[in-house]
Steps between C-alpha positions, in 0.01 A plus 500: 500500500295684795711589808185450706168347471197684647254335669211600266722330243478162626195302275176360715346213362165708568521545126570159396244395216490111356376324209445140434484395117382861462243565748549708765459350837330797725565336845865420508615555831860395421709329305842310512691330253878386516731296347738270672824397358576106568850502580700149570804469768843451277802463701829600341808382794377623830282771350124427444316694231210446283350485162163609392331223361160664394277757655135505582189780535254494751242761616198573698140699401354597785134641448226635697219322363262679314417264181591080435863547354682193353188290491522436129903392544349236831273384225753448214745319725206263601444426157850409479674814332790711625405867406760787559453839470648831500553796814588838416545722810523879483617716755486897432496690814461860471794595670779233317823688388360688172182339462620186409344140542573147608324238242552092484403266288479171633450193276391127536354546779350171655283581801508192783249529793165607497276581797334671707471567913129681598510649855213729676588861557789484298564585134576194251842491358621218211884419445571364174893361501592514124845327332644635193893446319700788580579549119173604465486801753616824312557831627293727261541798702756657711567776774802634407745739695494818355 
């Protein structure tokens, strides 16, 4: 293991790419995805601890609009249909320890809101909130300490 981390070292999301079932979506801005463990309170004699009980993954696409994203999933769900899909995020920033990358593949993913806010003088940005199970996130690629 490194005795120090340089600054240049540290990884910018500048160089973040995303794909949803494939395509690549140009005007990502950001993205966020985590996974909460559900944990419930178990007290054993004056001590209180806890169990997990399940977990749960949640995210956020944020976009600066440039195309109509999601429409077609809006359109299934009116019809009555739960679609998922599938993120894969990649981030290689030139300068990572040895040239190495960050990729995720996130399954199942069920998108729930869809919007959109105009304002004059201002450029149009979309959040999409997404839910997916936590089994289905996998860690294809790694940055490893070398």
């Amino acid at each position: 293991m490194s005795e120090t981390i340089r600054g240049n070292r540290t990884l910018s999301g500048t160089w973040a790419e995303v794909w949803w079932n494939g395509f690549k979506v140009l005007e990502i801005s950001k993205i966020t995805a985590k996974v909460t463990v559900n944990r419930e309170d178990v007290q054993l004699g004056l001590d209180v601890d806890t169990k997990i009980t399940g977990w749960k993954g949640e995210g956020t696409l944020s976009l600066i609009k440039a195309f109509t994203r999601f429409e077609d999933v809006r359109q299934e769900i009116a019809r009555g249909h739960d679609p998922r899909g599938t993120i894969i995020t990649k981030l290689k920033d030139p300068d990572a320890t040895g040239g190495q990358t960050e990729r995720y593949q996130i399954g199942n993913v069920a998108l729930s809101e869809f919007g959109f806010e105009y304002e004059k003088g201002a450029v149009v940005k979309q959040e999409v909130p997404f839910s997916f199970t936590p089994s289905d996130m996998i860690n294809l690629d790694a940055v490893q300490d070398v």
